[in-house]
NUMI-465166 format. One line per field, with one value per atom (N, C-alpha, C): x, z, y; residue in one letter; atom name. Coordinates in steps of 0.2 Angstrom, whole numbers. Layout:
N
px <- [X;...];
pz <- [Z;...];
py <- [Y;...];
type <- [A;...];
atom <- [CA;...];
This chain:
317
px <- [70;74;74;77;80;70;70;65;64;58;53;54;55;55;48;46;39;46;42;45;49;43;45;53;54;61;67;65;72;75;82;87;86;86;81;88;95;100;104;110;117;120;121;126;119;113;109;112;111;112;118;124;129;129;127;127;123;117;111;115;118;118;125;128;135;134;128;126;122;126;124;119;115;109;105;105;101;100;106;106;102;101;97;90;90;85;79;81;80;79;84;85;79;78;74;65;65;57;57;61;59;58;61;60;56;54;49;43;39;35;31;29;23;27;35;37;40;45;53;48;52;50;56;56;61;62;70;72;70;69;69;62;59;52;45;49;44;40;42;38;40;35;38;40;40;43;50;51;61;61;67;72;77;80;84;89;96;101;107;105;109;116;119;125;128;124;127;126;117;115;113;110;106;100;95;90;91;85;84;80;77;71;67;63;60;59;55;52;54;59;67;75;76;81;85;87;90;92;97;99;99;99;98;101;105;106;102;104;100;101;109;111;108;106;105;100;100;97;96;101;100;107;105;111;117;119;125;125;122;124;132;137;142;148;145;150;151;158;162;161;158;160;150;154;149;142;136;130;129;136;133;138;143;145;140;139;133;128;125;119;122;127;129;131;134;135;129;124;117;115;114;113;116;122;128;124;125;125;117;113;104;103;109;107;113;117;123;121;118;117;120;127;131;134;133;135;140;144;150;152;161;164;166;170;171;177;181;187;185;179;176;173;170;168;172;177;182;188;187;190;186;180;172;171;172;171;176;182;188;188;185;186;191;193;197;193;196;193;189;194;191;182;182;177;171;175;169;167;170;165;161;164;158;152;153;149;144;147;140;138;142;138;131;132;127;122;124;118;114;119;114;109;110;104;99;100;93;89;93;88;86;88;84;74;72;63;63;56;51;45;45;41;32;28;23;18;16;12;15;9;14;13;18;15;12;8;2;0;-4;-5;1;2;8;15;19;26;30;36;41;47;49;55;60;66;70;74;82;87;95;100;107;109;117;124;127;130;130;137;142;149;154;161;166;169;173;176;181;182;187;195;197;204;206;200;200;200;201;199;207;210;217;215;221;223;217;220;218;212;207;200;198;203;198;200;205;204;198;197;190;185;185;177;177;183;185;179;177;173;165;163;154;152;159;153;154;154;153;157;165;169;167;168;166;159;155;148;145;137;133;126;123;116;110;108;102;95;89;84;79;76;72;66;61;54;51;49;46;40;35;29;27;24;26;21;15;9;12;15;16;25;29;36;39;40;40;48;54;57;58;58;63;69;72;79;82;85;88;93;96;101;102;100;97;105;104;105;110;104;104;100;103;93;89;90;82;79;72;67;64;66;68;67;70;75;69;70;63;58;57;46;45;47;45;46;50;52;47;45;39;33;31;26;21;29;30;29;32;31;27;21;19;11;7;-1;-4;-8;-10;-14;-13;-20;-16;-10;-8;-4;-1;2;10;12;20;22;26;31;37;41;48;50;58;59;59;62;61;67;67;72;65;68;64;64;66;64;57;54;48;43;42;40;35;33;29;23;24;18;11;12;3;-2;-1;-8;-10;-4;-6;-5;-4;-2;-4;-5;-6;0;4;9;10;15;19;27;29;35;37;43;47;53;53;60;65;73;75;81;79;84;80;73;69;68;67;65;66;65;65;60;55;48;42;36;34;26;25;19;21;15;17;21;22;26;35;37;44;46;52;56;61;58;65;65;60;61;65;63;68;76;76;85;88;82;86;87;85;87;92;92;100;105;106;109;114;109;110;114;115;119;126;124;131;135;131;137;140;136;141;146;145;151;155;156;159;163;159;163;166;161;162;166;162;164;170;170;175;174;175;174;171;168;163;166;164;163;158;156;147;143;148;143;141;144;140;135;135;129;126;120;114;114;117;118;118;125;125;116;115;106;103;103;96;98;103;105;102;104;101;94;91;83;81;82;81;81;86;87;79;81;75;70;66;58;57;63;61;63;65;68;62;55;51;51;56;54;60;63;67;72;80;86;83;78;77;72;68;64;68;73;78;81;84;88;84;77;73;70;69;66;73;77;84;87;87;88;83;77;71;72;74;74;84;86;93;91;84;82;79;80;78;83;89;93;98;104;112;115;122;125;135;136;140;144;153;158;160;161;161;157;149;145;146;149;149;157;161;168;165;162;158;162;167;170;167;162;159;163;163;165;164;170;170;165;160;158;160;158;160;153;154;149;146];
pz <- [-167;-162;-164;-161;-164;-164;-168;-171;-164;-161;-155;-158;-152;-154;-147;-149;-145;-138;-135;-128;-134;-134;-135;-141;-144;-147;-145;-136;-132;-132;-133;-134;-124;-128;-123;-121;-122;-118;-120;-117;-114;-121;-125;-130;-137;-135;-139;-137;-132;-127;-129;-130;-130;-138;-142;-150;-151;-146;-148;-147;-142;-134;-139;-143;-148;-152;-153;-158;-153;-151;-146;-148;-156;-154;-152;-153;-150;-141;-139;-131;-129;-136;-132;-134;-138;-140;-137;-134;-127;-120;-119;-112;-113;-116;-118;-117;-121;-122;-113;-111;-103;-99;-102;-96;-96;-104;-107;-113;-109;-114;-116;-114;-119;-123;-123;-127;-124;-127;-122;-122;-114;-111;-110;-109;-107;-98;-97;-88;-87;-89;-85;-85;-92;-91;-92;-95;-94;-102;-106;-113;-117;-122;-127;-134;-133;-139;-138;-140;-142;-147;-150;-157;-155;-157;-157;-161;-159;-161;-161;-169;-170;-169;-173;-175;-165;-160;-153;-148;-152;-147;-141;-141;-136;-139;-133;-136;-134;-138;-138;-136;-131;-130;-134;-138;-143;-137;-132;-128;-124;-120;-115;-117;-122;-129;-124;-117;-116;-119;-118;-123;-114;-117;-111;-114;-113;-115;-110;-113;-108;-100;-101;-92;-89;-90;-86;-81;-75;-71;-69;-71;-70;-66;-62;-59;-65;-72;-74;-76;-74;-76;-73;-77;-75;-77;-79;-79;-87;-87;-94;-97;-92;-95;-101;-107;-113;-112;-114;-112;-112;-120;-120;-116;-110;-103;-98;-97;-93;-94;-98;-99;-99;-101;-100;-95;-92;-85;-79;-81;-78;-80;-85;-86;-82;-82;-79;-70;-67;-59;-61;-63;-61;-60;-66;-67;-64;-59;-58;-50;-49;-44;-39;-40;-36;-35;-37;-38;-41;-45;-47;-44;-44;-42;-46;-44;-48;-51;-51;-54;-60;-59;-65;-68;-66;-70;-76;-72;-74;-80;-80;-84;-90;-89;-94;-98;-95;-99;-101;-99;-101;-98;-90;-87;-82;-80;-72;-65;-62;-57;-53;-51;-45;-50;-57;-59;-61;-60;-59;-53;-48;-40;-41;-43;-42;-46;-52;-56;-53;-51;-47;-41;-36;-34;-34;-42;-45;-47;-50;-52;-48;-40;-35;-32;-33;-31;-34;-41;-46;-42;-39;-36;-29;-25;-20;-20;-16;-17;-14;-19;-14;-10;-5;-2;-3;-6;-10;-4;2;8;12;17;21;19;20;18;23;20;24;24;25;24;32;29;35;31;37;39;42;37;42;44;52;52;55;54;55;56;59;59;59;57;57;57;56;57;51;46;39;38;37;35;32;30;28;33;31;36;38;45;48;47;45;43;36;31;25;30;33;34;37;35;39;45;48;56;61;60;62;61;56;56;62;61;64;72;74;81;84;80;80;81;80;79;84;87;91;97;99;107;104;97;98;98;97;97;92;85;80;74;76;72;64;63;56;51;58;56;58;53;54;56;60;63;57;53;48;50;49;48;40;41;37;37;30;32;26;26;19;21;16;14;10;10;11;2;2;-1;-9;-7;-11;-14;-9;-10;-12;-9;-8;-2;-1;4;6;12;14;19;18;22;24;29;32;36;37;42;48;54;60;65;70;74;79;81;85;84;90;88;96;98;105;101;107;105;103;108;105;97;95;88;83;87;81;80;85;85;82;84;79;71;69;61;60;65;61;60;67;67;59;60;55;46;45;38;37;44;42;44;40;41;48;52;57;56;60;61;57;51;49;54;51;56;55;60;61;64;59;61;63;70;71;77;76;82;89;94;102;103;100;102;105;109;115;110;105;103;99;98;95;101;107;111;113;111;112;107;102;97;94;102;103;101;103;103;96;92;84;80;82;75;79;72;77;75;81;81;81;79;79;79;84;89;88;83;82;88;92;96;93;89;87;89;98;100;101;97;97;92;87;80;76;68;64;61;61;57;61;62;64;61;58;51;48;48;43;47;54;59;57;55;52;51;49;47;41;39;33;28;25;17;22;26;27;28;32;31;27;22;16;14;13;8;11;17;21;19;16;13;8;4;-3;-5;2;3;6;9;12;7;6;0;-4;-6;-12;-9;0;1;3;3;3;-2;-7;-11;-18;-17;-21;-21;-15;-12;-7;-5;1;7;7;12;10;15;12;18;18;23;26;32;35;34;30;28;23;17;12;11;17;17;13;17;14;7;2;-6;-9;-3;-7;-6;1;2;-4;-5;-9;-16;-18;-23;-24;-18;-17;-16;-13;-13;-18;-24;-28;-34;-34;-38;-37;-30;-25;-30;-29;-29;-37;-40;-47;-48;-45;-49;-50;-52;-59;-63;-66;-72;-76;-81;-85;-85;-88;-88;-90;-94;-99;-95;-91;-86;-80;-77;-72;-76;-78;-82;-86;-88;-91;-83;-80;-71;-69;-68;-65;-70;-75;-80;-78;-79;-79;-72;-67;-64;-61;-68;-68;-66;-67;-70;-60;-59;-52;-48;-48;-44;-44;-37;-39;-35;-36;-31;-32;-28;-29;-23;-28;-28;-20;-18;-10;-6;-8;-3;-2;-7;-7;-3;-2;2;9;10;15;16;13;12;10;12;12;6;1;0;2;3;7;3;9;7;11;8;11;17;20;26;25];
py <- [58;54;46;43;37;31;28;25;19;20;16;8;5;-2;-5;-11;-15;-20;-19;-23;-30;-32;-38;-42;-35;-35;-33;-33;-31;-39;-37;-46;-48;-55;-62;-65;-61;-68;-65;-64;-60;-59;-65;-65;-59;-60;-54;-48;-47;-39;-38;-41;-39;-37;-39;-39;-29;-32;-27;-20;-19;-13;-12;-14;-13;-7;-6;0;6;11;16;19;18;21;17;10;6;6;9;9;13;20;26;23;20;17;15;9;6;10;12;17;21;27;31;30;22;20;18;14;14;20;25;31;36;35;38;36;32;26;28;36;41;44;44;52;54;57;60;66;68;75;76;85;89;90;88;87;90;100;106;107;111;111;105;98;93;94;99;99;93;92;85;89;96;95;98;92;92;87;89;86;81;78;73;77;75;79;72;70;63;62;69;69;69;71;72;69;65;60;63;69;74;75;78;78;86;91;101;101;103;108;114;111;119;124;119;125;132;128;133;130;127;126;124;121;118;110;107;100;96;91;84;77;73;67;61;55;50;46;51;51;55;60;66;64;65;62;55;52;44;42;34;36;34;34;36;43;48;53;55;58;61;54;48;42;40;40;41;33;31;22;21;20;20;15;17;15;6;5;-3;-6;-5;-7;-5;0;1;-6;-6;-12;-17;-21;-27;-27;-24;-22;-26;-21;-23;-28;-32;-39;-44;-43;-48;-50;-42;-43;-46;-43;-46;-53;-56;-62;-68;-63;-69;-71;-79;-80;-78;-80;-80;-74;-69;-62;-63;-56;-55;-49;-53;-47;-40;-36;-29;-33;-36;-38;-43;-45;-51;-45;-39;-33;-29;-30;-26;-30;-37;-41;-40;-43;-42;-37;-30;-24;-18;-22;-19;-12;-12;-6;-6;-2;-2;-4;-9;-14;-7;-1;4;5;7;9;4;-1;-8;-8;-6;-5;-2;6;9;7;5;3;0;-5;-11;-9;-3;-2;3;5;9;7;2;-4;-8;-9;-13;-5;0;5;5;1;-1;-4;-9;-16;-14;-8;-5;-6;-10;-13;-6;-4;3;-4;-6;-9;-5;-9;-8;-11;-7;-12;-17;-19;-24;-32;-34;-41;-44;-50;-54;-62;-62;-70;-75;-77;-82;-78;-77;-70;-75;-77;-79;-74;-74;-69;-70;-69;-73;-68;-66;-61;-67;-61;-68;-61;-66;-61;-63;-58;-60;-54;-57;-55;-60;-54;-59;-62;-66;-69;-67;-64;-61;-63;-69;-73;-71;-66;-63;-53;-50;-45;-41;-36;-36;-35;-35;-36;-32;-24;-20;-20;-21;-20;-26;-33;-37;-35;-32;-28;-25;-20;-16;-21;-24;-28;-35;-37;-43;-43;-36;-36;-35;-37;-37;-44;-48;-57;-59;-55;-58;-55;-56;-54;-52;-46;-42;-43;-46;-47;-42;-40;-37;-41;-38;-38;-38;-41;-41;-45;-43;-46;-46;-51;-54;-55;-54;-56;-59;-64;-67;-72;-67;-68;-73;-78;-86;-87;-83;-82;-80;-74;-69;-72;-75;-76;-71;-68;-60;-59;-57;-59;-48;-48;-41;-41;-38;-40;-31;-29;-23;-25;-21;-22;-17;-20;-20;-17;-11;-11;-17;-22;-26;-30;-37;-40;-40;-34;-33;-33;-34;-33;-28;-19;-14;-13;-18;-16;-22;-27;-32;-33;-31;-31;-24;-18;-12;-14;-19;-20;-26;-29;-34;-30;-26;-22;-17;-15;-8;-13;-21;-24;-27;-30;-36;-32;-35;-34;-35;-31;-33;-38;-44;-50;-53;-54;-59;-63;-69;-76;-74;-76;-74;-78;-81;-88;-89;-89;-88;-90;-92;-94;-91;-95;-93;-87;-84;-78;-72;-71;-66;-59;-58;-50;-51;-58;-58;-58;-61;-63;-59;-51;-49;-48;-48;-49;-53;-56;-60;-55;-48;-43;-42;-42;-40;-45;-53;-56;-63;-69;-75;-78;-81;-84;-91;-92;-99;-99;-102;-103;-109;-109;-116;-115;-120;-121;-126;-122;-126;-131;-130;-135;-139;-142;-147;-151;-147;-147;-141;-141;-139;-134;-140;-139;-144;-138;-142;-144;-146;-144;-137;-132;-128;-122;-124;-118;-119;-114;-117;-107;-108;-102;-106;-110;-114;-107;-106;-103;-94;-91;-89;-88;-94;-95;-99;-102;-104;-98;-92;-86;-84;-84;-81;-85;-89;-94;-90;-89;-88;-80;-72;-70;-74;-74;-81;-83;-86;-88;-85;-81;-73;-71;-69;-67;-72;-78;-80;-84;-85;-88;-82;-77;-72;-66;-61;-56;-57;-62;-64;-59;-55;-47;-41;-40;-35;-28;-21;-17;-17;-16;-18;-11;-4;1;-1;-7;-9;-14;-17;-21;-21;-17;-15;-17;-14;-15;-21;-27;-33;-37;-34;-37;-34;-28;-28;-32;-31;-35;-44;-47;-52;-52;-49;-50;-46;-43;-44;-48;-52;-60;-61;-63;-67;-67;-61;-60;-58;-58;-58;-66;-70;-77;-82;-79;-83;-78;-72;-71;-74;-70;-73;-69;-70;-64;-58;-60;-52;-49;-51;-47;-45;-48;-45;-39;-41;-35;-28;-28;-22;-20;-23;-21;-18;-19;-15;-10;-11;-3;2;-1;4;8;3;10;15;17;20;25;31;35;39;45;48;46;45;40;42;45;47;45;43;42;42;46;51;44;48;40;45;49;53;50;50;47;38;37;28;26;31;28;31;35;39;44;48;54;60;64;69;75;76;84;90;94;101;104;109;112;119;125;131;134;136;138;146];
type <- [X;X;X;X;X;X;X;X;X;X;X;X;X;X;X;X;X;X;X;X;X;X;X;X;X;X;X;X;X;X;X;X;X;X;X;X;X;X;X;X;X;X;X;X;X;X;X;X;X;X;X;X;X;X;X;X;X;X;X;X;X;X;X;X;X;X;X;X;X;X;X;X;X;X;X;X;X;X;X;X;X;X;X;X;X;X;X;X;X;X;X;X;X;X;X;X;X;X;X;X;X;X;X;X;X;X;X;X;X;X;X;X;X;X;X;X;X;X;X;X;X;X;X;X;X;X;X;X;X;X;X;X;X;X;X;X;X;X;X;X;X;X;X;X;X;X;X;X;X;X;X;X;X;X;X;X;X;X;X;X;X;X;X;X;X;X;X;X;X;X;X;X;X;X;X;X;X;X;X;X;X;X;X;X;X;X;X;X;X;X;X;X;X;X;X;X;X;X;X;X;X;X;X;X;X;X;X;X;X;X;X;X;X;X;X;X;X;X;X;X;X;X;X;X;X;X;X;X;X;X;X;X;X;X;X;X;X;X;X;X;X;X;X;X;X;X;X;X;X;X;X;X;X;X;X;X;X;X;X;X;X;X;X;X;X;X;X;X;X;X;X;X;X;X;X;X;X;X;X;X;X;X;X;X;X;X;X;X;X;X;X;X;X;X;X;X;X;X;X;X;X;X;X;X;X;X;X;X;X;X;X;X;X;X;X;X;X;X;X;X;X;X;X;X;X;X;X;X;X;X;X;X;X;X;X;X;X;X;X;X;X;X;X;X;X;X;X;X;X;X;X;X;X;X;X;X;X;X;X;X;X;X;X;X;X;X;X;X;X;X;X;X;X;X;X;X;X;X;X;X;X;X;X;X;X;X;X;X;X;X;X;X;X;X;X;X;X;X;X;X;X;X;X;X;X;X;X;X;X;X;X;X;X;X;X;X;X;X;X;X;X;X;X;X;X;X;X;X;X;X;X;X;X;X;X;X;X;X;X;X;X;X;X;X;X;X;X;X;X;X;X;X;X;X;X;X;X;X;X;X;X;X;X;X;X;X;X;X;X;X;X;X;X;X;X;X;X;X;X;X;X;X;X;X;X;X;X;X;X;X;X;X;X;X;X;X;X;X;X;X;X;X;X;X;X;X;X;X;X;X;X;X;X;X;X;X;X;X;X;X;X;X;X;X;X;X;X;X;X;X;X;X;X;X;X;X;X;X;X;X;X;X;X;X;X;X;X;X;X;X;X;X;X;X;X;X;X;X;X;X;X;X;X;X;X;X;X;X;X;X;X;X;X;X;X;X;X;X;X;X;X;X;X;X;X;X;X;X;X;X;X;X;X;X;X;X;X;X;X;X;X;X;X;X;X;X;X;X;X;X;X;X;X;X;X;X;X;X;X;X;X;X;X;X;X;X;X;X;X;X;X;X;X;X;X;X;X;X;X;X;X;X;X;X;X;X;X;X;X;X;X;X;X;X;X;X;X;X;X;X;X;X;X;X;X;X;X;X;X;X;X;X;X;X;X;X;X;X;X;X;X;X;X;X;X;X;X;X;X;X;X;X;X;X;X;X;X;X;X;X;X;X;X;X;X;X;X;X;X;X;X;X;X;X;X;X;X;X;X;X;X;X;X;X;X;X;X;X;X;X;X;X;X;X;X;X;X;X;X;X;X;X;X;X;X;X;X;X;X;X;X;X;X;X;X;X;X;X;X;X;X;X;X;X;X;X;X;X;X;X;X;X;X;X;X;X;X;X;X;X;X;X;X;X;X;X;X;X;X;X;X;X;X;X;X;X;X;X;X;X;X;X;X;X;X;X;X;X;X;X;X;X;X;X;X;X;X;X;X;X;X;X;X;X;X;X;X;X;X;X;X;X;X;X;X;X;X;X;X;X;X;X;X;X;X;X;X;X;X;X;X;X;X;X;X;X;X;X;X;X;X;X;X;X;X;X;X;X;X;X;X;X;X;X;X;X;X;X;X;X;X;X;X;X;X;X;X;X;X;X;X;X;X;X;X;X;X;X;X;X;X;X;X;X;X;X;X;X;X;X;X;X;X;X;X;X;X;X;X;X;X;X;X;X;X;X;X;X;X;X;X;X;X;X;X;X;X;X;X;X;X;X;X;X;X;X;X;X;X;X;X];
atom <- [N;CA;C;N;CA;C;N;CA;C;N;CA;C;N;CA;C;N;CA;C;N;CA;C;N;CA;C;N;CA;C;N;CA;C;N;CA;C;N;CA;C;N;CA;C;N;CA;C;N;CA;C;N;CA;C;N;CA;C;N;CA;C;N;CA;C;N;CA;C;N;CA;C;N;CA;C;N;CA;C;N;CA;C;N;CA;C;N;CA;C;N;CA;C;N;CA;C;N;CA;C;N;CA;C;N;CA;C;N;CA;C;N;CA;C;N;CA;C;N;CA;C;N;CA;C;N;CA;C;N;CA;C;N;CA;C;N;CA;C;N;CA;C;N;CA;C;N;CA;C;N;CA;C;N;CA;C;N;CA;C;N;CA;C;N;CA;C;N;CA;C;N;CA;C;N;CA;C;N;CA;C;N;CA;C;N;CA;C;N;CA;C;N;CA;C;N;CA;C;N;CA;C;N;CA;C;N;CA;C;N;CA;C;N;CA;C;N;CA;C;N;CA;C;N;CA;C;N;CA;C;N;CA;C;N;CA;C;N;CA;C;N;CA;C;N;CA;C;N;CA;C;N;CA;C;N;CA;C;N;CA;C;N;CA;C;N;CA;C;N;CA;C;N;CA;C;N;CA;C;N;CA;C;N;CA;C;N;CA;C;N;CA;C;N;CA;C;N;CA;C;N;CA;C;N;CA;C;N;CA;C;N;CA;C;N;CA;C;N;CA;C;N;CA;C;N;CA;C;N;CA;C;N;CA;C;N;CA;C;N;CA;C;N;CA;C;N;CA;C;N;CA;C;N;CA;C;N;CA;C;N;CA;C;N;CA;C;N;CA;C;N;CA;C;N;CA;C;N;CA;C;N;CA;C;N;CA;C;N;CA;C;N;CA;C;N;CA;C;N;CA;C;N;CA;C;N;CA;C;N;CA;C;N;CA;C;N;CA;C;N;CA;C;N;CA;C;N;CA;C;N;CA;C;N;CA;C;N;CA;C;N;CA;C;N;CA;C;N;CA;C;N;CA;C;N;CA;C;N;CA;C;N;CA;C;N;CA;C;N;CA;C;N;CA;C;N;CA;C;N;CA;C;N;CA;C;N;CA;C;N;CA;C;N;CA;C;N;CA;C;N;CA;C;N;CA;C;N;CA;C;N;CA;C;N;CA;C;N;CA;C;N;CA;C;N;CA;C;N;CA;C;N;CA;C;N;CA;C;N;CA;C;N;CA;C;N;CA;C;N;CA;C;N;CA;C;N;CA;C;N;CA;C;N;CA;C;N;CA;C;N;CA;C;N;CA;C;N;CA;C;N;CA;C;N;CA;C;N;CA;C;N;CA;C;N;CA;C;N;CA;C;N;CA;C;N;CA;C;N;CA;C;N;CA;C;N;CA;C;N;CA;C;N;CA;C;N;CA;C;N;CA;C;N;CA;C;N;CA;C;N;CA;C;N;CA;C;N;CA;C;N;CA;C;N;CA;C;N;CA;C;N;CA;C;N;CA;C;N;CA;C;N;CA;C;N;CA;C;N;CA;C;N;CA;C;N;CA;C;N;CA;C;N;CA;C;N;CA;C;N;CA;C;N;CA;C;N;CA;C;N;CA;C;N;CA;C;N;CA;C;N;CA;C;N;CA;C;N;CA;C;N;CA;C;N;CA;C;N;CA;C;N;CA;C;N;CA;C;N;CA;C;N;CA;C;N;CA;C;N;CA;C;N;CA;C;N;CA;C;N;CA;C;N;CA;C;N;CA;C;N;CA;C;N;CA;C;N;CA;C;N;CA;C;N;CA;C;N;CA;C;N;CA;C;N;CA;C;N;CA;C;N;CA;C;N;CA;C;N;CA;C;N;CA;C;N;CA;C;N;CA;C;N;CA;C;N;CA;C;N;CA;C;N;CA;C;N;CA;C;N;CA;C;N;CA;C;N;CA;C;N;CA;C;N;CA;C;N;CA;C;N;CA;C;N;CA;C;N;CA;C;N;CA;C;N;CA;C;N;CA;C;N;CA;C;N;CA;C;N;CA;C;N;CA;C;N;CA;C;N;CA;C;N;CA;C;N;CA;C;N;CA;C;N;CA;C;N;CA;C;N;CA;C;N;CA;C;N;CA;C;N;CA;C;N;CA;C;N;CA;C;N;CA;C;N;CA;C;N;CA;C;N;CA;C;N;CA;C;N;CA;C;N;CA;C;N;CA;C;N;CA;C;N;CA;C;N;CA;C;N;CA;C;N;CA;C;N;CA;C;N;CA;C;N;CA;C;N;CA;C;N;CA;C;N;CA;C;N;CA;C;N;CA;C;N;CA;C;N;CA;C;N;CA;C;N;CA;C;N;CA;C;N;CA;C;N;CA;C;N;CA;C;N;CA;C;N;CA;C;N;CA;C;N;CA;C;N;CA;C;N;CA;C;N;CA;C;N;CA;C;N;CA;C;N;CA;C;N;CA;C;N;CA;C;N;CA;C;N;CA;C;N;CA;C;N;CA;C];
């Protein structure tokens, strides 16, 4: 198989990545040690002993002789767009503040704009957080209404949506763990109470401090949490009772869709979110640790271009 490289010789800056990921074995190279840091195993029976099969860039199975390449099972399995697009691809979005659009994708990597979407919407599945416990210490929580701007939307969509209050917005909350700077974000129903006391309940440690403003869907969580209530038709901040670091972060998608995305679907939300709180909670490490954390995980992950327009395919009964 192609010759093991040490972390620390993965390229440190876009213009490297672009040079390195130029030589597809270096792509498998790379890919491979991330997905397999003990030793390539077989998809089917999980055995290590298999062959490298250079001239095809597949790996054999001695054991049950099936061949496997380094899509398979990842989410670029089944996608013709070649590994060193793929990677530079994922370097671009992890590290563009601002986001990038699929038409700057598609300019960039000489793909077709439709296959830039999907692209990045396959990339933003990387940045999907497995939430690892609940957060603790002092919790700030905050909810908004986070879309494009309806005067960007045609006619008819913005008909549909004229009678919820908040033309082509979606409902979202937030929760950032002040200690850890840690943020999490969903897109919510609603904002009852109903709807946001089960979501802090359900992410925040019991007995930790929870800091937010006078909206009535927090109002009950004296029993489990010690609180502090900013009212901000008084004030801001009031010593360390505040919600700033959370609605700065609500900031920071705002602005993508708007200066970037311009309009979004509100079935996609979800995506342009994790994408952003993903920047987030990685933005003290460095390009190359964004970009090796989103690669690493291509790998157990699918997502079919049907499921992402929300177009089911026929099945027979």
């Amino acid at each position: 198989m192609a010759k093991a490289i040490k972390q620390t010789e993965f390229p440190k800056t876009l213009q490297q990545a672009i040079l390195y990921f130029a030589d597809a074995d270096n792509c498998i190279t790379f890919l491979s040690q991330l997905r397999w840091p003990d030793g390539v195993e077989c998809l089917i029976c999980e055995s290590q002993r298999v062959s490298y099969l250079s001239t095809r860039r597949v790996w054999k199975c001695l054991s049950c002789k099936k061949q496997f390449s380094i899509k398979v099972g990842s989410l670029m399995e089944d996608s013709a767009i070649t590994l060193d697009k793929w990677l530079v691809g994922i370097w671009l979005i992890a590290n563009a503040k601002n986001g990038i659009s699929s038409y700057e994708i598609h300019r960039s990597l000489g793909i077709t704009q439709k296959s830039a979407w999907f692209l990045l919407h396959r990339i933003r599945q990387t940045m999907q957080s497995i939430n690892a416990g609940k957060l603790s210490g002092i919790v700030e929580v905050d909810e908004t209404f986070i879309g494009g701007a309806a005067r960007n939307m045609h006619k008819s969509k913005r008909g549909k949506l004229s009678n919820t209050g908040f033309i082509g917005k979606v409902a979202v909350m937030g929760l950032l763990d002040r200690h850890r700077g840690e943020v999490r974000t969903m897109v919510i129903d609603g904002t009852s109470r109903e709807i946001l006391d089960p979501k802090v309940r359900q992410h925040v440690e019991f007995g930790s401090t929870v800091y937010s403003d006078k909206h009535p869907g927090y109002d009950k969580l004296d029993d489990a949490f010690m609180r502090g209530v900013i009212n901000h038709a008084e004030r801001y901040v009031d010593g360390q009772v505040h919600t700033q670091g959370i609605e700065n972060f609500w900031a920071l998608p705002k602005r993508c869709i708007k200066g970037t995305y311009v309009s979004i679907e509100p079935f996609h939300l979800f995506r342009y979110l994790d994408e952003q709180t993903f920047r987030f909670n990685t933005r003290k490490g460095t390009d190359a640790d964004r970009f090796v954390k989103a690669a690493a995980a291509l790998t157990g992950k699918r997502l079919m271009y049907s499921d992402l327009i929300g177009k089911k395919t026929e099945t027979s009964h």
